[in-house]
PDB file of N, CA, C and O in Angstrom:
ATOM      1  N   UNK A   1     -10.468 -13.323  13.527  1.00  0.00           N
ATOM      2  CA  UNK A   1     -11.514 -13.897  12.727  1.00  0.00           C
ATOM      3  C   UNK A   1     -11.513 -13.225  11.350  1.00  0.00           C
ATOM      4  O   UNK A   1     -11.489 -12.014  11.127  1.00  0.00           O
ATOM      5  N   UNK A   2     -11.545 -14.273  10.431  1.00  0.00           N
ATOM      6  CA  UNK A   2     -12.043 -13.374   9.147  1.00  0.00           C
ATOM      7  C   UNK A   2     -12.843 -12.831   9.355  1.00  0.00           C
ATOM      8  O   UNK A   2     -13.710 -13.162  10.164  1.00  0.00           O
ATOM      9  N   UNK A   3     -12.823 -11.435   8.455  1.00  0.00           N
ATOM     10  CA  UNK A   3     -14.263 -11.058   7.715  1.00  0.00           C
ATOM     11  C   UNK A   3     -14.875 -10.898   6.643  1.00  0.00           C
ATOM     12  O   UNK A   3     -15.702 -10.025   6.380  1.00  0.00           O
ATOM     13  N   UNK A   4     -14.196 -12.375   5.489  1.00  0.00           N
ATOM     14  CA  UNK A   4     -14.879 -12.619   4.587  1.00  0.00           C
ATOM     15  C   UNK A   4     -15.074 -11.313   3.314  1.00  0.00           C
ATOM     16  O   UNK A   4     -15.024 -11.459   2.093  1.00  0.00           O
ATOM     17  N   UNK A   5     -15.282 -10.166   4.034  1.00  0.00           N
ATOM     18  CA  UNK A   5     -15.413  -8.953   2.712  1.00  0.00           C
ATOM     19  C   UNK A   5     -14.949  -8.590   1.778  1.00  0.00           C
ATOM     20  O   UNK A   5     -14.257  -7.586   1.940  1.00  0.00           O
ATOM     21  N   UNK A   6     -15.030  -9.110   0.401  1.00  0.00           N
ATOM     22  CA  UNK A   6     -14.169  -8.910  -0.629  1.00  0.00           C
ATOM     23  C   UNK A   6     -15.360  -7.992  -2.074  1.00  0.00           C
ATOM     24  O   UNK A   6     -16.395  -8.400  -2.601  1.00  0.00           O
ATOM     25  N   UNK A   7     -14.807  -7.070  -2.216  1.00  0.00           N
ATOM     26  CA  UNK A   7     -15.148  -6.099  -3.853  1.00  0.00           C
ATOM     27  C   UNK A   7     -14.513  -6.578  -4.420  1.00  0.00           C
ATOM     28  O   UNK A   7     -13.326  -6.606  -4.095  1.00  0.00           O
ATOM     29  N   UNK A   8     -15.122  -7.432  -5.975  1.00  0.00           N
ATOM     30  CA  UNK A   8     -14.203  -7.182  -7.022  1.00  0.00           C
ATOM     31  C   UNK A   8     -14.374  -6.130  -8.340  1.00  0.00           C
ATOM     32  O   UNK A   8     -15.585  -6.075  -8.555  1.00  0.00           O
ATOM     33  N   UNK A   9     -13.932  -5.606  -8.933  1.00  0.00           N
ATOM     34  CA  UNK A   9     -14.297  -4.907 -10.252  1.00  0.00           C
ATOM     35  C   UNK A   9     -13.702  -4.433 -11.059  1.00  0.00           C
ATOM     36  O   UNK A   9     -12.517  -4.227 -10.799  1.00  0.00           O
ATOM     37  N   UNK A  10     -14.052  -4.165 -11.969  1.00  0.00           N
ATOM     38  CA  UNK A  10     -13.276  -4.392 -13.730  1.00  0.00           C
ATOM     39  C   UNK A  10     -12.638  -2.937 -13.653  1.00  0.00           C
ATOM     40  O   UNK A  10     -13.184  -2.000 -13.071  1.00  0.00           O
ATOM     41  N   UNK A  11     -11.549  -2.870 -14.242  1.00  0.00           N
ATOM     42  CA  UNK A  11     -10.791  -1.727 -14.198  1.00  0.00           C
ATOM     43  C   UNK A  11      -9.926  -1.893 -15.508  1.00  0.00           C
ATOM     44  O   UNK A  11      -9.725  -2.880 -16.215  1.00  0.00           O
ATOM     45  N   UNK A  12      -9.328  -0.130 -15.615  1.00  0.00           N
ATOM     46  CA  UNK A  12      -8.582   0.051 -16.592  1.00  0.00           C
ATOM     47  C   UNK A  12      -7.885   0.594 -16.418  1.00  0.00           C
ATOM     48  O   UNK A  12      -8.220   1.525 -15.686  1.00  0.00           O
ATOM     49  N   UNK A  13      -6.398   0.605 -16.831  1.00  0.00           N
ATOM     50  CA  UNK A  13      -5.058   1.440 -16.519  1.00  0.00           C
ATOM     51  C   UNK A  13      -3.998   0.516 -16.534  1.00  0.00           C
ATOM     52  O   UNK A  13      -4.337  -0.567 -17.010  1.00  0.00           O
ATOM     53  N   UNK A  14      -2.443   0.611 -16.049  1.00  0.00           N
ATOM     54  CA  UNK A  14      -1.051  -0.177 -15.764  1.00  0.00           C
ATOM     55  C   UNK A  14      -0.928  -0.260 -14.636  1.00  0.00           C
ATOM     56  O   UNK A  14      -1.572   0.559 -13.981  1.00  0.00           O
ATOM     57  N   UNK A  15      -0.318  -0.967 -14.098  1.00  0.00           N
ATOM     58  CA  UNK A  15       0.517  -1.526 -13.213  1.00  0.00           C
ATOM     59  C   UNK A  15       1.977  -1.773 -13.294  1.00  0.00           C
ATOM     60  O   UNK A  15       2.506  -2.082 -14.362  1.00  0.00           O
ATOM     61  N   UNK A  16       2.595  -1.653 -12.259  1.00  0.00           N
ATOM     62  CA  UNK A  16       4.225  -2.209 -12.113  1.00  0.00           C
ATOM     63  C   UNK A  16       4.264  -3.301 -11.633  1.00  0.00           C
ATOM     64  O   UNK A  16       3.316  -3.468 -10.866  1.00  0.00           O
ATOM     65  N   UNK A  17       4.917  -4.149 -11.712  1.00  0.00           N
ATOM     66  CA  UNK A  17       5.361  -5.440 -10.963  1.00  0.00           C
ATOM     67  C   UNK A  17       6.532  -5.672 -11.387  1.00  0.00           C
ATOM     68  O   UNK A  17       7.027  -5.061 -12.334  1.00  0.00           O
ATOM     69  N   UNK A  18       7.201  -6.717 -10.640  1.00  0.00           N
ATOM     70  CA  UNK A  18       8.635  -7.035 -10.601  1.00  0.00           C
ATOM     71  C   UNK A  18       9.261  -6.893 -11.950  1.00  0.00           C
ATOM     72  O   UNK A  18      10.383  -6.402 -12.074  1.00  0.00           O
ATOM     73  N   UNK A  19       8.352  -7.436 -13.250  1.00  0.00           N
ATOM     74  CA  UNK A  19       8.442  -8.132 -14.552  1.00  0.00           C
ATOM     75  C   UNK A  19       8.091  -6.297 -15.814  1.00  0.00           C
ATOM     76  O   UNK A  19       7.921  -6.052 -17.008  1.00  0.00           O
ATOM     77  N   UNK A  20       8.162  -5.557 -14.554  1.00  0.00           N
ATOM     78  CA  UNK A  20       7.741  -4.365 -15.617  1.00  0.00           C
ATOM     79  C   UNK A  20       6.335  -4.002 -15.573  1.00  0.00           C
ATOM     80  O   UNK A  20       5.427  -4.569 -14.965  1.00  0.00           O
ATOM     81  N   UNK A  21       6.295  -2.949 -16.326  1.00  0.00           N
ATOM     82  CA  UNK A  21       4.750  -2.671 -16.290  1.00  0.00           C
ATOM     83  C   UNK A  21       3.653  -3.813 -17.011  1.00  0.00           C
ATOM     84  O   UNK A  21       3.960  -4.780 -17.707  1.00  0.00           O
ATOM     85  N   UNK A  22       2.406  -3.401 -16.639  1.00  0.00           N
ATOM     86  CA  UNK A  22       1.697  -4.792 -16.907  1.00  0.00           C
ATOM     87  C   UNK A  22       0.060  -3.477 -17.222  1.00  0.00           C
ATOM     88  O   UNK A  22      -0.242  -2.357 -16.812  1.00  0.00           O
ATOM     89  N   UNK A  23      -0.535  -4.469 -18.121  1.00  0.00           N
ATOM     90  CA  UNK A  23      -1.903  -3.665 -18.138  1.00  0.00           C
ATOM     91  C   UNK A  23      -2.524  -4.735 -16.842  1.00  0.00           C
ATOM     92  O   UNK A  23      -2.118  -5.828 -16.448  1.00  0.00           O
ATOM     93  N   UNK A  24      -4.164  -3.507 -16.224  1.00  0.00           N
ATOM     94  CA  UNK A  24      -4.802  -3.557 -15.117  1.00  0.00           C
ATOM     95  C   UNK A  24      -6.098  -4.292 -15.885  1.00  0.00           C
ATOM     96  O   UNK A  24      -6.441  -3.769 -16.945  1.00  0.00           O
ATOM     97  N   UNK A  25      -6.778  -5.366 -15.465  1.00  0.00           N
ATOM     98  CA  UNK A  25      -8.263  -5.224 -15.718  1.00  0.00           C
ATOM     99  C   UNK A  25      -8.784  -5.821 -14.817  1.00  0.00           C
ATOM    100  O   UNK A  25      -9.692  -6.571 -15.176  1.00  0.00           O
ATOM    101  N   UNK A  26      -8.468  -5.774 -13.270  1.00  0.00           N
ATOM    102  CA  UNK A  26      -9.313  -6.289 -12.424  1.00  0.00           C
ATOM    103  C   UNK A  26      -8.628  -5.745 -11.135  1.00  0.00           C
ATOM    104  O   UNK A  26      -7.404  -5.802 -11.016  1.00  0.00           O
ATOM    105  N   UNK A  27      -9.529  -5.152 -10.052  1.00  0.00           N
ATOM    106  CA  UNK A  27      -9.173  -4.781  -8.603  1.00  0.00           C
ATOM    107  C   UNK A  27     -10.402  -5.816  -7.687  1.00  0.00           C
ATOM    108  O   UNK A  27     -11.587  -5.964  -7.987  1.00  0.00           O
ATOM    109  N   UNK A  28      -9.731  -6.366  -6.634  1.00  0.00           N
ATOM    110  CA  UNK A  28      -9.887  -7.029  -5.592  1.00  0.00           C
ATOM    111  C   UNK A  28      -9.640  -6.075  -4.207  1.00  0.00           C
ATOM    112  O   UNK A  28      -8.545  -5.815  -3.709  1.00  0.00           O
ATOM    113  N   UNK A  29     -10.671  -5.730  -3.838  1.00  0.00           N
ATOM    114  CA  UNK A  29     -10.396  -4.979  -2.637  1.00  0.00           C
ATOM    115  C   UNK A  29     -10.995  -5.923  -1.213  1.00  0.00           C
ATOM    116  O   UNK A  29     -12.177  -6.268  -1.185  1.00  0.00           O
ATOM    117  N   UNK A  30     -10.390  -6.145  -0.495  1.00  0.00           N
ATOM    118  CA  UNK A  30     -10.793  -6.635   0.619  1.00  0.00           C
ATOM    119  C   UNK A  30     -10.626  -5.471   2.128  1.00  0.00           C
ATOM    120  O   UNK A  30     -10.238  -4.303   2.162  1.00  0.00           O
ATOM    121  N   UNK A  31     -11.064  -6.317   3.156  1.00  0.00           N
ATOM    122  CA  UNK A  31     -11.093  -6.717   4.286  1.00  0.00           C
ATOM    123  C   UNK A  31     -10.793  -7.402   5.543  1.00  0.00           C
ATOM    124  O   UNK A  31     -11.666  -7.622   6.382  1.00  0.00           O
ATOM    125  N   UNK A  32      -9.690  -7.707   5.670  1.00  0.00           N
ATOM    126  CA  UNK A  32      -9.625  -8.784   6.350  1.00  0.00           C
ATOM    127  C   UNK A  32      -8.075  -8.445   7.434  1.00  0.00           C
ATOM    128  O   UNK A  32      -7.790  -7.467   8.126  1.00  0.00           O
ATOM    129  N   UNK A  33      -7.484  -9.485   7.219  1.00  0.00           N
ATOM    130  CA  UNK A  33      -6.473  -9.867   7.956  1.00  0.00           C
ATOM    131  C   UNK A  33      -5.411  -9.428   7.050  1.00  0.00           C
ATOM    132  O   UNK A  33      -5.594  -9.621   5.848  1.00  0.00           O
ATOM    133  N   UNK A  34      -4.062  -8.729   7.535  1.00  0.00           N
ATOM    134  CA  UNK A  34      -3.405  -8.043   6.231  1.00  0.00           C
ATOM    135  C   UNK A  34      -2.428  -8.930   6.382  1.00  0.00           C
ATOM    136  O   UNK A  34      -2.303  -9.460   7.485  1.00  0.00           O
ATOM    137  N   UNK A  35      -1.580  -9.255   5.362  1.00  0.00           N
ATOM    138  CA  UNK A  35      -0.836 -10.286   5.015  1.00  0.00           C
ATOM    139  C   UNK A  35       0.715  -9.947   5.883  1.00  0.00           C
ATOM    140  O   UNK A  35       1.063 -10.912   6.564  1.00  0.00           O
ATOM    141  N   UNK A  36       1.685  -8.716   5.951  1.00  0.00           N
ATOM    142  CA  UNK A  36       2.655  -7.602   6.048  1.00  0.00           C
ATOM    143  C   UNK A  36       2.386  -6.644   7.118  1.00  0.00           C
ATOM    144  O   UNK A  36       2.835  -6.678   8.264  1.00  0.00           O
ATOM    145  N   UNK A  37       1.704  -5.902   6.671  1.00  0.00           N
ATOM    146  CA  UNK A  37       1.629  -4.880   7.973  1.00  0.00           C
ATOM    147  C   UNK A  37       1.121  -5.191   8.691  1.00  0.00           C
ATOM    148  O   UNK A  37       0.149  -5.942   8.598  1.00  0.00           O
ATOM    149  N   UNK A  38       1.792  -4.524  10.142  1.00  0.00           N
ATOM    150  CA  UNK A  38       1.104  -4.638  11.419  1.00  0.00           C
ATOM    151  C   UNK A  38       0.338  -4.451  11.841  1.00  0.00           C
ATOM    152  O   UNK A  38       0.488  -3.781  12.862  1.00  0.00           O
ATOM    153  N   UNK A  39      -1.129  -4.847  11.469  1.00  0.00           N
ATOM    154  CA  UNK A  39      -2.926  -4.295  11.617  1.00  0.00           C
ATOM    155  C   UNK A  39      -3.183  -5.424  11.960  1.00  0.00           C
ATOM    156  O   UNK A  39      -2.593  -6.429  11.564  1.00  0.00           O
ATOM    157  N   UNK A  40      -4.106  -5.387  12.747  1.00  0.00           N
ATOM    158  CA  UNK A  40      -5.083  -6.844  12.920  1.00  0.00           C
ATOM    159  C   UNK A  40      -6.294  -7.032  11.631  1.00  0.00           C
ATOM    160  O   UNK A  40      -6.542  -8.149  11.175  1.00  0.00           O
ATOM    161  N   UNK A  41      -6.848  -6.030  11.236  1.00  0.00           N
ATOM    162  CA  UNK A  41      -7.257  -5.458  10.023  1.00  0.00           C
ATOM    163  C   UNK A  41      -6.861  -4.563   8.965  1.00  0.00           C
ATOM    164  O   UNK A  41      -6.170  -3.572   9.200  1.00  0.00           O
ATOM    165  N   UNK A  42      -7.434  -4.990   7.328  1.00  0.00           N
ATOM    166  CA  UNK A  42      -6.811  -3.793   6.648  1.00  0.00           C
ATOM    167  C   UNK A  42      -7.326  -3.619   5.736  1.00  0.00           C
ATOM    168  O   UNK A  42      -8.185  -4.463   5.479  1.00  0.00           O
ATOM    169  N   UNK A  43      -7.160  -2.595   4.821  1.00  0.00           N
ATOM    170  CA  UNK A  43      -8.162  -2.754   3.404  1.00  0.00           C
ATOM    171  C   UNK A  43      -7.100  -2.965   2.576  1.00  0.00           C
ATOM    172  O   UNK A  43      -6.141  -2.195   2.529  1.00  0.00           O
ATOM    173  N   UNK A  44      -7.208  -4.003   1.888  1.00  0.00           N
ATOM    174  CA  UNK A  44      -6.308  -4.850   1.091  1.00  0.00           C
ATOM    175  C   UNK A  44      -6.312  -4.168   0.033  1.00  0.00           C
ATOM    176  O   UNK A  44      -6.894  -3.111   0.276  1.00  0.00           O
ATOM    177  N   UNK A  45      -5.851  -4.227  -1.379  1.00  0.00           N
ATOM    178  CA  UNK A  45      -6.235  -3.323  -2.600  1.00  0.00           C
ATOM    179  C   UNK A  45      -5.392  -3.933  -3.635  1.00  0.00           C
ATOM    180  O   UNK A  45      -4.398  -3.231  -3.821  1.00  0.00           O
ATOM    181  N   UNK A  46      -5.429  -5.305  -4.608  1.00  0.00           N
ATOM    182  CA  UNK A  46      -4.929  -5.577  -5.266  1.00  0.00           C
ATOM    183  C   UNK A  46      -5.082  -5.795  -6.392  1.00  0.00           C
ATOM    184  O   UNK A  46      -5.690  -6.824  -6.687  1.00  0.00           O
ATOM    185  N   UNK A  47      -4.667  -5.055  -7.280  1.00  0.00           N
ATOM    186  CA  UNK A  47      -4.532  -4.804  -8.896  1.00  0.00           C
ATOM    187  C   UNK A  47      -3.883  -5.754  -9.460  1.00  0.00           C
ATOM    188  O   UNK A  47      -2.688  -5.974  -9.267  1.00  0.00           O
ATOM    189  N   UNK A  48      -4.559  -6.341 -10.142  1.00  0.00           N
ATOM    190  CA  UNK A  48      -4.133  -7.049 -11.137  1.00  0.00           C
ATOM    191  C   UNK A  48      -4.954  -7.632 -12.474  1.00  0.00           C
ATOM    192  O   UNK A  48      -6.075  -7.358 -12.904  1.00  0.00           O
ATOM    193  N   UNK A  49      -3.983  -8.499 -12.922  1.00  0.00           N
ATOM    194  CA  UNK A  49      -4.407  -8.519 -14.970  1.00  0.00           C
ATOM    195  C   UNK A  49      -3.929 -10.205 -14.341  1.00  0.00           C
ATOM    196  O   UNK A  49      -2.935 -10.748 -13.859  1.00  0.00           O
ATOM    197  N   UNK A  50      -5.542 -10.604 -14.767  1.00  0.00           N
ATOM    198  CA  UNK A  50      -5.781 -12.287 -14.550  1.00  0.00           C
ATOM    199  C   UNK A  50      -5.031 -12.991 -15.274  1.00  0.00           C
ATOM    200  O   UNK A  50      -4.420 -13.924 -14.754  1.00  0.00           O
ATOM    201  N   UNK A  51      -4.903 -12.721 -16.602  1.00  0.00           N
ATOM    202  CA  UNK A  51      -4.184 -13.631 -17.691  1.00  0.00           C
ATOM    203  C   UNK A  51      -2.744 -13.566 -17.691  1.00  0.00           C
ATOM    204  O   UNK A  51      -1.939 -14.334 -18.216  1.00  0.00           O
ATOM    205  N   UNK A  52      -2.536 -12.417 -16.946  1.00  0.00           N
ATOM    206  CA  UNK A  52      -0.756 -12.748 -16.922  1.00  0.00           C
ATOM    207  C   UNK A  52      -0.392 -13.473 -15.723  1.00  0.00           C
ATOM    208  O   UNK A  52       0.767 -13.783 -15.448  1.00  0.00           O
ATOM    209  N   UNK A  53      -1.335 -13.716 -15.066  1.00  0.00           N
ATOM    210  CA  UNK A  53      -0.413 -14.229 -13.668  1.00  0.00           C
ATOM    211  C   UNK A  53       0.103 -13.575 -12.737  1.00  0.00           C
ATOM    212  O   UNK A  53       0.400 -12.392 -12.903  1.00  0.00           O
ATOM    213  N   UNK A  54       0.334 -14.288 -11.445  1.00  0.00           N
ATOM    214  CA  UNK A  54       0.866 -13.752 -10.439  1.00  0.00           C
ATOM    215  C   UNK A  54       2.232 -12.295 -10.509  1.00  0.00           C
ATOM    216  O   UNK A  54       2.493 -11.471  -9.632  1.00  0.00           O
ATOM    217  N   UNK A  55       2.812 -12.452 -11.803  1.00  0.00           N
ATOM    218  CA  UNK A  55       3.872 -11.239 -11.988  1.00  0.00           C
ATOM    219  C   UNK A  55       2.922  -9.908 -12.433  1.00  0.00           C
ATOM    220  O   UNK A  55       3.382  -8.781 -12.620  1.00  0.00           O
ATOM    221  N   UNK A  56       1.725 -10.226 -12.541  1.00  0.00           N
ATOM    222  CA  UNK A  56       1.203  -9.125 -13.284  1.00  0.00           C
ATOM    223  C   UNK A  56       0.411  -8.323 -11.724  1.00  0.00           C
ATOM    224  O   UNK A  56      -0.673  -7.764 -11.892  1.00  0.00           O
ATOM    225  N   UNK A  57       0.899  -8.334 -10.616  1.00  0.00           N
ATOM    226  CA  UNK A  57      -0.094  -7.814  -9.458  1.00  0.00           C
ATOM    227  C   UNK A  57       0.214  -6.769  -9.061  1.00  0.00           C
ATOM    228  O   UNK A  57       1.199  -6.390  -9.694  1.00  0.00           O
ATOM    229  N   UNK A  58      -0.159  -5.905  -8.176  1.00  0.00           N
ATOM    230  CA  UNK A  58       0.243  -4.974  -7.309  1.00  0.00           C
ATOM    231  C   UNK A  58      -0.863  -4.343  -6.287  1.00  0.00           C
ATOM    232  O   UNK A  58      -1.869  -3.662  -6.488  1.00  0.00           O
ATOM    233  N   UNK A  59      -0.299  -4.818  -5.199  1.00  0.00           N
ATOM    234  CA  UNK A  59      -1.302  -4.800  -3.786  1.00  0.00           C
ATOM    235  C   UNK A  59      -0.768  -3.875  -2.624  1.00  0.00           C
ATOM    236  O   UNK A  59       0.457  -3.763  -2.576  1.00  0.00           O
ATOM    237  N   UNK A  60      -1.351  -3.343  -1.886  1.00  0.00           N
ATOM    238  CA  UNK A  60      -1.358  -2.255  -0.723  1.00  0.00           C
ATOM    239  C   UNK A  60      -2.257  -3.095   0.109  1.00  0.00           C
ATOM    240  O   UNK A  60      -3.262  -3.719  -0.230  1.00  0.00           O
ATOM    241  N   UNK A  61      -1.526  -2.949   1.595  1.00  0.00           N
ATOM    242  CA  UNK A  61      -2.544  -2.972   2.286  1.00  0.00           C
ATOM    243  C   UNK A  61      -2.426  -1.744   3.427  1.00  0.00           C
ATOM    244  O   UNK A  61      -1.264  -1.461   3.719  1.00  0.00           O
ATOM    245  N   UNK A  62      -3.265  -1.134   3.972  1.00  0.00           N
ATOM    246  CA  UNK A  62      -3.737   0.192   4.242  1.00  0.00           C
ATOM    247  C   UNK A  62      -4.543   0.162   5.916  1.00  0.00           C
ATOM    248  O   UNK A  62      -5.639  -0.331   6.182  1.00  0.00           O
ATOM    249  N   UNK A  63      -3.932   0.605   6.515  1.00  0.00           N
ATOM    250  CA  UNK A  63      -5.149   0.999   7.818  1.00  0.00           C
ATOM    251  C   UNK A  63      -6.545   1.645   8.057  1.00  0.00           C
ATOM    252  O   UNK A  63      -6.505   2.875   8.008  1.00  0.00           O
ATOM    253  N   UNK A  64      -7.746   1.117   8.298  1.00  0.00           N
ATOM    254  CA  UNK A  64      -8.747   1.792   7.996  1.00  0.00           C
ATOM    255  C   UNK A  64      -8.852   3.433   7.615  1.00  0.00           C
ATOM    256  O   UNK A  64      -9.390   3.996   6.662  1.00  0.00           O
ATOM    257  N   UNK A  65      -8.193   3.892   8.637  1.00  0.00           N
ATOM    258  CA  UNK A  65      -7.708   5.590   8.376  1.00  0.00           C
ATOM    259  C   UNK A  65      -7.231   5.703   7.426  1.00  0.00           C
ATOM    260  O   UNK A  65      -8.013   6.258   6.654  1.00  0.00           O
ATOM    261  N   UNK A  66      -5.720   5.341   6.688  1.00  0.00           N
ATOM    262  CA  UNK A  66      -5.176   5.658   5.891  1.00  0.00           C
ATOM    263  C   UNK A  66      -5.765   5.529   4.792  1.00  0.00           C
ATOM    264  O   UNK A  66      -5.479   6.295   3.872  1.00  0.00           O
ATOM    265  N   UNK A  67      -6.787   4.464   4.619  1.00  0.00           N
ATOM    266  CA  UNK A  67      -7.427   4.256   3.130  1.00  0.00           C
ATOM    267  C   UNK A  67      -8.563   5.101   3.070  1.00  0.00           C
ATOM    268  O   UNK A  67      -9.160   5.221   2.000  1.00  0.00           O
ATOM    269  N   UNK A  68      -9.180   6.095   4.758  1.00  0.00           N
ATOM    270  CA  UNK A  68     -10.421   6.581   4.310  1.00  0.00           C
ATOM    271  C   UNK A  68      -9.769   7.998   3.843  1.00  0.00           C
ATOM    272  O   UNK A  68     -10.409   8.836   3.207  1.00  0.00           O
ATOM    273  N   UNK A  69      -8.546   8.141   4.202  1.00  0.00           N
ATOM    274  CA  UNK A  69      -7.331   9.405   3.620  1.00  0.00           C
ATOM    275  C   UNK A  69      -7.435   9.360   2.012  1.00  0.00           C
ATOM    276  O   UNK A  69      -8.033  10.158   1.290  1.00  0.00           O
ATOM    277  N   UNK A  70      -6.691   8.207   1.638  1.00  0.00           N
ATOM    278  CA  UNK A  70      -6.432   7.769   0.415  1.00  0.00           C
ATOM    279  C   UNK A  70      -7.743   7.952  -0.660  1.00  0.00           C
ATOM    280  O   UNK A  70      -7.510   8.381  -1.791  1.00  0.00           O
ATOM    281  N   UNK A  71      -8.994   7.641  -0.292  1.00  0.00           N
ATOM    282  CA  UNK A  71      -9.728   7.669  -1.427  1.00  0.00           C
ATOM    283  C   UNK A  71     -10.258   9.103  -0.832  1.00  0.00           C
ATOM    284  O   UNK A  71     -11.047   9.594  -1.639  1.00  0.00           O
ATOM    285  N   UNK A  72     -10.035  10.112   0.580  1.00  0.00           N
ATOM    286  CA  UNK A  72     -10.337  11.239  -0.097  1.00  0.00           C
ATOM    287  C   UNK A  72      -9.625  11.984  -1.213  1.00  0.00           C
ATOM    288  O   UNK A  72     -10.220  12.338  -2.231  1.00  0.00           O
ATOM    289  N   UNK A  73      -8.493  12.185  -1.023  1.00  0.00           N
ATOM    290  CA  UNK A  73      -7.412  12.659  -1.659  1.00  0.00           C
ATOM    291  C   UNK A  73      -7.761  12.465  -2.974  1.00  0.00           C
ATOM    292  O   UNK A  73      -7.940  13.365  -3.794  1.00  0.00           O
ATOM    293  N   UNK A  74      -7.880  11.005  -3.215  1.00  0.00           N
ATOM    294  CA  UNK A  74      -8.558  10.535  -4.808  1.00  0.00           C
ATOM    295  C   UNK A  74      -9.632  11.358  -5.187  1.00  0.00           C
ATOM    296  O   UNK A  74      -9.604  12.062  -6.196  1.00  0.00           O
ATOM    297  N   UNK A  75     -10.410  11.300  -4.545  1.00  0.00           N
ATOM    298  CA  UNK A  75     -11.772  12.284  -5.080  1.00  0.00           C
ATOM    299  C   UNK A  75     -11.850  13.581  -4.774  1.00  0.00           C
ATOM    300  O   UNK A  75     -12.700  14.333  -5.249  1.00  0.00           O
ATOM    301  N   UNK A  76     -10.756  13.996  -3.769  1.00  0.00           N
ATOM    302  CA  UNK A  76     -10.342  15.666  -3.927  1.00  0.00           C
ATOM    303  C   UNK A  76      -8.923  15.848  -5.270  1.00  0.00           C
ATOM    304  O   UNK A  76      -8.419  16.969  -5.338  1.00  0.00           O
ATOM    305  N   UNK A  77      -8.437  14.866  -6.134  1.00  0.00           N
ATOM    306  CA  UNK A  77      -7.261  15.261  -6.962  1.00  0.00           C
ATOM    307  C   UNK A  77      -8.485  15.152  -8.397  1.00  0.00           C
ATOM    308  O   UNK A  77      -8.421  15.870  -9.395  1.00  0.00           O
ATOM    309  N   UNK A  78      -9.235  14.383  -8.219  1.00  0.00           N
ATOM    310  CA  UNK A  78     -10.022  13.897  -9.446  1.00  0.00           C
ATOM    311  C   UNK A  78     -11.243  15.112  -9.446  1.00  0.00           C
ATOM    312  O   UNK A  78     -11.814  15.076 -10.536  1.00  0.00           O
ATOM    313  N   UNK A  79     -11.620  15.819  -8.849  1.00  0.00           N
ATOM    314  CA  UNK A  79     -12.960  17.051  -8.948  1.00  0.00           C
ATOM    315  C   UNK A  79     -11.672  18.054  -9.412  1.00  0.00           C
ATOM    316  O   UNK A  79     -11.694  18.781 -10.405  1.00  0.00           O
ATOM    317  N   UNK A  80     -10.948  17.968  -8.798  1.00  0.00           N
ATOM    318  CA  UNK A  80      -9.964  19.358  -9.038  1.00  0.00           C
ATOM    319  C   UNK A  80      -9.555  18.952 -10.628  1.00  0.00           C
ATOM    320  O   UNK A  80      -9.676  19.826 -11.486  1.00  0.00           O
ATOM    321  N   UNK A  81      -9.136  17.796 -10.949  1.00  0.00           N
ATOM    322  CA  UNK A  81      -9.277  17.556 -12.569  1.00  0.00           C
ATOM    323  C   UNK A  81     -10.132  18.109 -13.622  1.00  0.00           C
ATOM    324  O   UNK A  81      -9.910  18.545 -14.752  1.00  0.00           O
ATOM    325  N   UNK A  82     -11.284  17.940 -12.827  1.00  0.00           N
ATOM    326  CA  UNK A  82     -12.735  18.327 -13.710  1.00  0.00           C
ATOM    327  C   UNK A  82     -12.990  19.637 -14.076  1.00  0.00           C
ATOM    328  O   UNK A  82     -13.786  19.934 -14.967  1.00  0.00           O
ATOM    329  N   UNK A  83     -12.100  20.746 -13.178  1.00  0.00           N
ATOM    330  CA  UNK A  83     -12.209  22.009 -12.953  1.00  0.00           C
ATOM    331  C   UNK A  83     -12.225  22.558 -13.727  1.00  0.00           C
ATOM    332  O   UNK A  83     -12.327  23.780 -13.615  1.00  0.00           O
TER     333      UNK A  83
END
C-alpha cells in the first residue's frame, strides 16, 4: 500500500547527474514504495532543479535505519563544523 508521505522544500547547493553537475533548488523526500532497492519501504530523497528537467536529478533511496544513520551523521558532521 502506498503511504502517500511526501516533504517538499527549497534548497541550495549542486548536484551530479548524468549531464554533469547541475544547481539544486528543490528536495522531495518521500515515503513509500522504493523504486530499486529491495525494501518494501524507503525514504526516498530526490534532489533536483525543476527547470532543467529530468537530467538535472539525483535520488537515494535508503532503509528506514540507514536514513535515521544518515541524518545523524549529518547533524553530528555539521555541530562539529560549528566548533
Amino acid at each position: 500500500m502506498c503511504t502517500g508521505i511526501v516533504e517538499t522544500a527549497t534548497v541550495s547547493g549542486s548536484g551530479k547527474g548524468p549531464k554533469g553537475w547541475f544547481k539544486l533548488d528543490q528536495v522531495n523526500v518521500s515515503y513509500d514504495h522504493s523504486t530499486d532497492a529491495q525494501l518494501e519501504n524507503a525514504l526516498n530523497i530526490d534532489f533536483v532543479n525543476q527547470r532543467e528537467g529530468p537530467g538535472a536529478r539525483g535520488a537515494v533511496e535508503r532503509s528506514a535505519e540507514s536514513a535515521r544513520k544518515l541524518a545523524e551523521v549529518i547533524l553530528t558532521t555539521l555541530a562539529r563544523g560549528d566548533e
